[in-house]
C-alpha positions as CSV (number, residue, x, y, z in Angstrom):
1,X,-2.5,-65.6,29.4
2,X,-2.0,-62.8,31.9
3,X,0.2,-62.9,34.7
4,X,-0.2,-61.0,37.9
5,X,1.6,-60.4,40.9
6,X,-0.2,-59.4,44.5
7,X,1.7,-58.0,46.9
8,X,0.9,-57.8,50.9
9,X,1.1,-54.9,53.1
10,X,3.2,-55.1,56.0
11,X,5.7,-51.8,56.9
12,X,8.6,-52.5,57.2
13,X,8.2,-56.3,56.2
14,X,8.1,-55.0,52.9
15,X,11.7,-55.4,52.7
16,X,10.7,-58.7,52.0
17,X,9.4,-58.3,48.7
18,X,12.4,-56.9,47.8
19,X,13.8,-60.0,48.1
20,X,11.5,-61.8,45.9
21,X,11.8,-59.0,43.0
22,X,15.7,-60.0,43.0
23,X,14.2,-63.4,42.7
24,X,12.1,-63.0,39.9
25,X,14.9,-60.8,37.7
26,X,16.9,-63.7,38.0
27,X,14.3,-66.1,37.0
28,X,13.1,-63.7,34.1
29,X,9.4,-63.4,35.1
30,X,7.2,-61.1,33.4
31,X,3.6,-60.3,34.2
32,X,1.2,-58.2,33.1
33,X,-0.7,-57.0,36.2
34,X,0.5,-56.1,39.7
35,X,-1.8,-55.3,42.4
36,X,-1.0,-54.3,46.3
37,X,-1.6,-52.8,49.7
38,X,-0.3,-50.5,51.6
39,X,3.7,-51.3,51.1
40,X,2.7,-53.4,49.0
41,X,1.1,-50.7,46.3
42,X,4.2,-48.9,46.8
43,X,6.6,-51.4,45.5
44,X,4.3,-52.4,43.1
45,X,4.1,-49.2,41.3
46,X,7.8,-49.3,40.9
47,X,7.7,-53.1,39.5
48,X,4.7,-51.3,37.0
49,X,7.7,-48.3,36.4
50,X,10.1,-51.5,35.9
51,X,11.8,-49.7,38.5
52,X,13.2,-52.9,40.1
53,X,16.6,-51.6,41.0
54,X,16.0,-48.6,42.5
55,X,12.5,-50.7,44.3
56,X,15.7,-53.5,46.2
57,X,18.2,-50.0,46.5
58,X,15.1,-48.2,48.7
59,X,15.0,-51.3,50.9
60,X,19.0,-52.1,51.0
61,X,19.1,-48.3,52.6
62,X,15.6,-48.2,54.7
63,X,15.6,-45.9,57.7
64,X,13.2,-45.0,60.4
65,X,13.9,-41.3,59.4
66,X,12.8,-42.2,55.9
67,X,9.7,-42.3,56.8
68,X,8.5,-41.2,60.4
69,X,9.5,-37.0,60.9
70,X,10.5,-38.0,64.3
71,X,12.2,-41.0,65.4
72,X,11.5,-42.9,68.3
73,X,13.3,-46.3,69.7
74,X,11.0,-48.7,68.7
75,X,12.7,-51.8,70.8
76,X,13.2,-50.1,74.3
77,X,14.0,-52.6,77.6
78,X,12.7,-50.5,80.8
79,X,15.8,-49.2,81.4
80,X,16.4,-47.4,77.7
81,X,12.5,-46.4,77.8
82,X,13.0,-44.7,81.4
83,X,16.5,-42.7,79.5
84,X,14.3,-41.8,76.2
85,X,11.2,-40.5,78.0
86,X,11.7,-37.1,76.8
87,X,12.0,-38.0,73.6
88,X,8.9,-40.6,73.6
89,X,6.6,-37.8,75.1
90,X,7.5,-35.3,72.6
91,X,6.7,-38.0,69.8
92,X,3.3,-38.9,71.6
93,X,2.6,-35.1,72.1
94,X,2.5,-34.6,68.5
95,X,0.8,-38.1,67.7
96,X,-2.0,-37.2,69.5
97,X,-2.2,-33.7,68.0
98,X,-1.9,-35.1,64.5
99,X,-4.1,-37.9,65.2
100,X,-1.3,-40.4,63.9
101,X,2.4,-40.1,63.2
102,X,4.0,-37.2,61.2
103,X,4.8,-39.1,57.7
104,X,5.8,-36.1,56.1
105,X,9.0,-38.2,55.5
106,X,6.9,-40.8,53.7
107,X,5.1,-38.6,51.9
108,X,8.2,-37.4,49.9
109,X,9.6,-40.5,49.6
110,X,6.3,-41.8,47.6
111,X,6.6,-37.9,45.7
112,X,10.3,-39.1,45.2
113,X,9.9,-42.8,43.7
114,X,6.6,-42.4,41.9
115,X,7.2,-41.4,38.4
116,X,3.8,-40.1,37.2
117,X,4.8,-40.9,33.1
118,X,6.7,-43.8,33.4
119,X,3.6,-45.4,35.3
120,X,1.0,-44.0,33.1
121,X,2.6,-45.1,30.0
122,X,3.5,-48.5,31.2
123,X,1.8,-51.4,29.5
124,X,1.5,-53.0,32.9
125,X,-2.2,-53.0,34.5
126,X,-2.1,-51.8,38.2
127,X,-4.4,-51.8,41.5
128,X,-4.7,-50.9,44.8
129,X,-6.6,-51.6,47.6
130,X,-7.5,-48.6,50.2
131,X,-10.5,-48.2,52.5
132,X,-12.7,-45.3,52.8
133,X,-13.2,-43.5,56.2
134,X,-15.5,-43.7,58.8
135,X,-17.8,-46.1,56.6
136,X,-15.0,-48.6,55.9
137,X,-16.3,-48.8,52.3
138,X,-13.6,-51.0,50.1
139,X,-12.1,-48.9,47.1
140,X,-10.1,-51.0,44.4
141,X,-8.1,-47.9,42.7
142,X,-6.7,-48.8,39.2
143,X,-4.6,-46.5,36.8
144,X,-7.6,-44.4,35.3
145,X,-8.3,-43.5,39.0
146,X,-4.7,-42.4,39.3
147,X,-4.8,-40.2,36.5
148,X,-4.6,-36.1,36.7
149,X,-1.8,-36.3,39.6
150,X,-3.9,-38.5,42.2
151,X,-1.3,-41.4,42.0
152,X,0.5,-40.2,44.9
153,X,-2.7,-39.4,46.8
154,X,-3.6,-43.0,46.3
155,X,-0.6,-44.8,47.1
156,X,-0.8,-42.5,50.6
157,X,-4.0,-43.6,50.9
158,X,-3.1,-47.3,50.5
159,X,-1.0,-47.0,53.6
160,X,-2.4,-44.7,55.7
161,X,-1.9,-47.5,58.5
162,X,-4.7,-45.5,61.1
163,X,-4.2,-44.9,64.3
164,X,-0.5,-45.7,63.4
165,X,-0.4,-43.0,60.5
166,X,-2.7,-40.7,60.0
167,X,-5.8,-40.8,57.9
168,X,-5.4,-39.8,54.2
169,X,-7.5,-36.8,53.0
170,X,-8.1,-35.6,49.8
171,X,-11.3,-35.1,47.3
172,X,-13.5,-34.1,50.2
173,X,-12.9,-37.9,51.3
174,X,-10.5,-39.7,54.3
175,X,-8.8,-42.8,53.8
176,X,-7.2,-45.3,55.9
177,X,-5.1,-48.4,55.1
178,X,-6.3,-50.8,52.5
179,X,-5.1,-53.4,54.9
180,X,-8.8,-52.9,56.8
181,X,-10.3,-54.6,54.1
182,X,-7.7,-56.9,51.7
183,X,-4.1,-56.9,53.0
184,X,-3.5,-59.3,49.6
185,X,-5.2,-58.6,46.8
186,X,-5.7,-61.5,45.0
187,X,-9.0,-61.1,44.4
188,X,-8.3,-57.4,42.5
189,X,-5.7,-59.1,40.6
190,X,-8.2,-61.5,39.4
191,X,-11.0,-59.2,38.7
192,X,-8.3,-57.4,36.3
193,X,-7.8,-60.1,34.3
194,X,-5.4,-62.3,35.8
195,X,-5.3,-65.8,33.9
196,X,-2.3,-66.6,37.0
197,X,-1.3,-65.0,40.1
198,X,1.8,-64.7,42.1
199,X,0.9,-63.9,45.6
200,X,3.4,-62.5,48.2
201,X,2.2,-62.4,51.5
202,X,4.3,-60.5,54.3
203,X,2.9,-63.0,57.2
204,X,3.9,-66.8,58.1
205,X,0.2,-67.4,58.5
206,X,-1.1,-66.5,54.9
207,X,-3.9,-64.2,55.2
208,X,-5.9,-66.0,52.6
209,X,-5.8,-69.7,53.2
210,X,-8.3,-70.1,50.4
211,X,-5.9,-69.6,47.7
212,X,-3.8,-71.6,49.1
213,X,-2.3,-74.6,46.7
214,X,-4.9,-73.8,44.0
215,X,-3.9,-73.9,40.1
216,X,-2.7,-71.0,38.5
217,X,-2.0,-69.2,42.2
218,X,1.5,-69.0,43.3
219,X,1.7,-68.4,46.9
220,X,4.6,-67.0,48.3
221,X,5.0,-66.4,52.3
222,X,7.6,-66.3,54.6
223,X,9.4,-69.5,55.9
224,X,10.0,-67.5,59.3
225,X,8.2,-64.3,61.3
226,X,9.5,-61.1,59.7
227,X,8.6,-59.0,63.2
228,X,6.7,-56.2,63.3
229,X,5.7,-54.0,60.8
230,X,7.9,-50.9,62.3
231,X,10.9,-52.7,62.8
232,X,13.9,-50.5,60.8
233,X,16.4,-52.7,62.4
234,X,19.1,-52.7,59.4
235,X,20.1,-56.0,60.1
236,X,16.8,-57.6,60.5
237,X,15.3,-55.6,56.9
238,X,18.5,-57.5,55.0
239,X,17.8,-60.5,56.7
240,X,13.8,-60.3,55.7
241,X,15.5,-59.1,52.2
242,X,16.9,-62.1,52.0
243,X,14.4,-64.4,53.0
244,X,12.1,-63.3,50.4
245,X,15.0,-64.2,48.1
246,X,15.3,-67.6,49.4
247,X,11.7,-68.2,49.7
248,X,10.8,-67.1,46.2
249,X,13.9,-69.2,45.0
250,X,12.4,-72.6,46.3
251,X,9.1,-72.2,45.3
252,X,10.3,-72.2,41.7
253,X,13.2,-74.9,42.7
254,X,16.3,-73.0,41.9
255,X,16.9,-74.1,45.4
256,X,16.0,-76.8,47.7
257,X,14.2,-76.8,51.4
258,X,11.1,-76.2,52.6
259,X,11.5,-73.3,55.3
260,X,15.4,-73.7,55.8
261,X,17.1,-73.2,52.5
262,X,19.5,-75.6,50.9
263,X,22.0,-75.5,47.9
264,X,19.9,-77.4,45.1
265,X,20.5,-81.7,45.6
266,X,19.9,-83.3,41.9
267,X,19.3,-86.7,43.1
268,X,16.9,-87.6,46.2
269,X,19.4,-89.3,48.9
270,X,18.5,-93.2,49.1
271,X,18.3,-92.2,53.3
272,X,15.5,-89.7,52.6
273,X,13.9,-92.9,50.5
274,X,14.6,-95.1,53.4
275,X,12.7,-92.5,56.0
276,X,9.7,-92.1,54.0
277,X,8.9,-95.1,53.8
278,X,9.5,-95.4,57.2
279,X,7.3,-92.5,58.0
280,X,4.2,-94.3,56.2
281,X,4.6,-97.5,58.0
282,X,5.1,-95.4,61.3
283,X,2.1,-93.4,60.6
284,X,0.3,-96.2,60.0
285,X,0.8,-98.1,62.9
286,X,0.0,-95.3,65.4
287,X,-3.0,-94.3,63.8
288,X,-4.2,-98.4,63.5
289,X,-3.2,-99.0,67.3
290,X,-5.6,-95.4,67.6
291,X,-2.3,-93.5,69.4
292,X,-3.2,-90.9,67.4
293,X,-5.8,-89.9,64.9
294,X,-5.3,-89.6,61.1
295,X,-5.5,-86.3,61.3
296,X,-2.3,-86.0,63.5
297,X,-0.5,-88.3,61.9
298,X,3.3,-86.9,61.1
299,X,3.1,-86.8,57.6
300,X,-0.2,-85.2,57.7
301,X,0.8,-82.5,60.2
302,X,4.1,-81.4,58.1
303,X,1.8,-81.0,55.2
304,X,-0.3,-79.0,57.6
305,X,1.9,-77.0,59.1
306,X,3.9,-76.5,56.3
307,X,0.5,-74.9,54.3
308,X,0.8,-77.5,51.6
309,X,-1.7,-80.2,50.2
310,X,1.5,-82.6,49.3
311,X,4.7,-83.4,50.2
312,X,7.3,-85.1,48.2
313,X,9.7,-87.3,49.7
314,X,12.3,-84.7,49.5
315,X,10.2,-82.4,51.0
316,X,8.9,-84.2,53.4
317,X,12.8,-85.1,54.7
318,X,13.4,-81.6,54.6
319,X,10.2,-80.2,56.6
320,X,11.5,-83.0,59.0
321,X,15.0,-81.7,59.0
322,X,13.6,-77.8,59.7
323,X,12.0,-79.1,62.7
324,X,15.2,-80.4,64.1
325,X,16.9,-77.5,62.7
326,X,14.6,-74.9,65.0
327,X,14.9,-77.3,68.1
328,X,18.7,-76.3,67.5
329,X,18.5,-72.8,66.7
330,X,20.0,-73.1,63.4
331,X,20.2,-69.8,61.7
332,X,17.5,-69.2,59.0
333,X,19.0,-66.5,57.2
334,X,21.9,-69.3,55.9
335,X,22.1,-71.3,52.7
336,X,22.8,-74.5,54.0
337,X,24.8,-77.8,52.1
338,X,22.8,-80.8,53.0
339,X,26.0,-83.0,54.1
340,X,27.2,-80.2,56.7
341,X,23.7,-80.0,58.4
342,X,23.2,-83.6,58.7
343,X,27.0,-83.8,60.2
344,X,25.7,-81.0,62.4
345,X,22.6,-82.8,63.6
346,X,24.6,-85.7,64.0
347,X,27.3,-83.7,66.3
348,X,24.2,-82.3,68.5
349,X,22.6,-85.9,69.0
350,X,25.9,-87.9,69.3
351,X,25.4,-88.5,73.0
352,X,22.6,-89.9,71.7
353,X,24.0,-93.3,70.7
354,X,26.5,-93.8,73.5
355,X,25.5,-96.9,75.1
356,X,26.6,-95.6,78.8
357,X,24.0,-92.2,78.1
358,X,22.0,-91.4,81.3
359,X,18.9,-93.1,81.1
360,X,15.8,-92.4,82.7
361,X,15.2,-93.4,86.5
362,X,12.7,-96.2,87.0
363,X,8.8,-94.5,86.8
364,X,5.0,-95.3,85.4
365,X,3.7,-94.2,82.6
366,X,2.6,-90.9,83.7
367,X,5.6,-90.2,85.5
368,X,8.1,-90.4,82.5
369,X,5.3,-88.3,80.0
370,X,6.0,-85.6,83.1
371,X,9.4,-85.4,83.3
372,X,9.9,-85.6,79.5
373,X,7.2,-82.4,79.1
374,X,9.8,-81.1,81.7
375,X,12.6,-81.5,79.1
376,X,13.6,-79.4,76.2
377,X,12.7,-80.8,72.8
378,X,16.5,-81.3,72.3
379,X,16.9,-83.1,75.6
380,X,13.2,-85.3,74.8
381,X,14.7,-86.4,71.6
382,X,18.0,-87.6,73.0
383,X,16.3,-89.6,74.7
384,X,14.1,-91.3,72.3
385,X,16.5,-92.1,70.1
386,X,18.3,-93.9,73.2
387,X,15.5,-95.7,74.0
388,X,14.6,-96.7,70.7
389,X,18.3,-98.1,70.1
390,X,19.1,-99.8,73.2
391,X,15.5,-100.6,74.0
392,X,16.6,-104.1,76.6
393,X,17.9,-101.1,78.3
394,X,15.5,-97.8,78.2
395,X,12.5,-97.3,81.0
396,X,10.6,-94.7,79.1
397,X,7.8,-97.4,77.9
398,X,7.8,-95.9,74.2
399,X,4.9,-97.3,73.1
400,X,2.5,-95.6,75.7
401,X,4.2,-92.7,75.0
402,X,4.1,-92.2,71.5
403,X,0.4,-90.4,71.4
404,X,2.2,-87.3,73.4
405,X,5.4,-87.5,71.5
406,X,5.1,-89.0,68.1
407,X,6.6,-86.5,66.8
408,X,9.4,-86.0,68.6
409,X,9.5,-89.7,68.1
410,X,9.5,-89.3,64.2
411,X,12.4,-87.0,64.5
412,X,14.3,-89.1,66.5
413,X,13.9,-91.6,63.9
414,X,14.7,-89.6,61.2
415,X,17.9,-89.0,62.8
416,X,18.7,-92.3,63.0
417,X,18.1,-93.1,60.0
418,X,20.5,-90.1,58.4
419,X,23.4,-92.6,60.5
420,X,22.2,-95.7,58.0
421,X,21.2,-97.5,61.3
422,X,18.5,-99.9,60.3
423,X,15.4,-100.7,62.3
424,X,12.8,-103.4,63.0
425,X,9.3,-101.4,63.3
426,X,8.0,-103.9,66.0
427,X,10.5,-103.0,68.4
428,X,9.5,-99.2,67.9
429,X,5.7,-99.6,68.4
């Protein structure tokens, strides 16, 4: 059995990856074959060198001047831009001249980390993905292309990010970034071998939805945006750093969540019990008195958005629990203890339960649906849980209402539920 890993490009997202190569030292995972693109061939020649220290090290200490000759502010308000103009049309001057970005340097920073031997005598299978230029013809580049002293040519090549950076030339032939073609290169992975495949992509949306929960493919992407793919921000490439930590972490259950990461629970809470089964019967009541179709059903949309085929029921309560966590703001970047965020939520939504809360004036149908759009999601699920607990009371009629915001309604319950309060399903629908 071979093991691969495939590993995205992205920039600067690829600080990312350093996180999951902490990850997978930890864990003790081995493979066989490593593919990438563009940053992503980069660190995976230095996972093929076994180079794993100094691949995390590069990232811990990543600057713009690393890797762009002349540094411009890459997050500039009116203002700023206006008080860095000279310095933005002297970068622009020589962008246009050099049809791209002076990488010279990237280019030494590639000459400084690849180690010609220690990759060529490696028992570790490699490939890259880079595209030829101007007839966009694919390339897969493995080691025996590599050989004679075009390794560093190659991995240039890979990531030769035109009109960004630009275009790679060597052999009578230019290149541009792999990315035009396969930004993940599963496929190259398999074609070398690969019996099983851990994929890291660098976006939220994977790039290959087709590989998505198959057998022997790992998929790995980020709970959360990691920005854009210049973005040298120190703080924001540690936090990305460790969000591929955390990420890679839960998929192999050394820690608990979905996208929001949690300290690991051994035993399923009976409440989480109690709200599944809730969810089920909720489900199925909306989608029998046709509120909503089966296909937007909660359950089914946390699987969905959530770019998974199954949910478990500790899952499921914690996919729940990261939607009320966003609606807070909650930082992502924390590992969380399951008792102190449900106190939290339960601090945020304790107005919630007050019997003299503000209810809704007296409107129709339509008229509440508009003025809860109006509302925050924080503010709409105050007030479903209100009206769901002290319904002799509430005016938003919540069983017309429940096709626009079932979900906000689910959360609401879940909520509930997390307090031990106990509910009769026909007073909800």
């Amino acid at each position: 059995m071979k093991r691969a890993i495939a590993l995205a490009g992205g920039g600067t997202k690829g600080a990312y990856q350093a996180g999951f190569v902490k990850a997978i030292q930890e864990l003790g995972i081995e493979y066989d074959i490593v593919t990438g693109t563009s940053i992503g061939s980069l660190n995976g020649a230095l996972l093929v060198q076994h180079d794993e220290d100094r691949l995390i090290d590069l990232w811990e200490h990543m600057e713009m001047k690393r890797v762009l000759a002349q540094e411009i502010p890459m997050k500039l308000n009116v203002d700023e831009f206006l008080k860095e103009s000279n310095r933005v049309t002297s970068f622009f001057k020589k962008y246009v001249k050099e049809q791209g970005a002076d990488i010279t340097p990237f280019r030494e920073m590639i000459h400084e980390y690849y180690n010609e031997d220690k990759f060529m005598n490696s028992k570790i299978e490699y490939g890259l993905v880079t595209v030829e230029f101007p007839t966009l013809k694919s390339r897969y580049i493995t080691k025996e292309d590599m050989k004679e002293g075009k390794g560093e040519k190659y991995l240039l090549a890979s990531a030769s990010c035109f009109p960004a950076f630009p275009r790679c030339s060597f052999d009578g032939l230019e290149f541009v970034d792999g990315g035009y073609y396969d930004n993940l290169p599963i496929e190259l992975a398999l074609r070398l071998g690969a019996d099983e495949v851990i994929a890291v992509d660098l976006d939220d949306k994977p790039i290959h939805r087709q590989f998505v929960n198959k057998p022997s493919i790992t998929y790995i992407r980020p709970s959360f945006s990691l920005g854009s793919f210049l973005d040298f921000d120190a703080k924001h490439i540690t936090q990305n750093i460790l969000l591929g930590y955390f990420d890679t972490m839960k998929i192999y259950k050394k820690l608990d969540g979905v996208r929001y990461t949690f300290y690991p629970i051994h035993e399923v809470p009976e409440m989480f019990n109690k709200f599944y089964r809730q969810l089920l019967v909720f489900d199925h009541k909306l989608t029998q008195s046709k509120l909503v179709s089966d296909e937007n059903a909660v359950s089914t949309r946390l699987c969905r958005d959530n770019q998974r085929a199954f949910l478990s029921i500790r899952e499921m309560n914690f996919a729940m629990m990261d939607s009320i966590m966003v609606t807070l703001q909650m930082n992502p970047y924390e590992l969380y203890r399951l008792d102190d965020v449900i106190e939290k939520i339960h601090q945020e939504f304790e107005v919630a339960f007050l019997d003299n809360y503000e209810i809704l004036p007296e409107l129709n149908v339509k008229e509440v649906v508009k003025t809860l759009e109006n509302m925050t999601k924080k503010e709409i699920v105050t007030k479903l849980i209100h009206s769901i607990l002290y319904r002799e009371k509430s005016r938003i009629p919540l069983r017309l209402v429940l096709n626009v915001f079932g979900f906000e309604t689910a959360m609401a319950l879940w909520i509930i539920t997390s307090k031990g309060i106990e509910l009769k399903w026909e007073e909800i629908t």
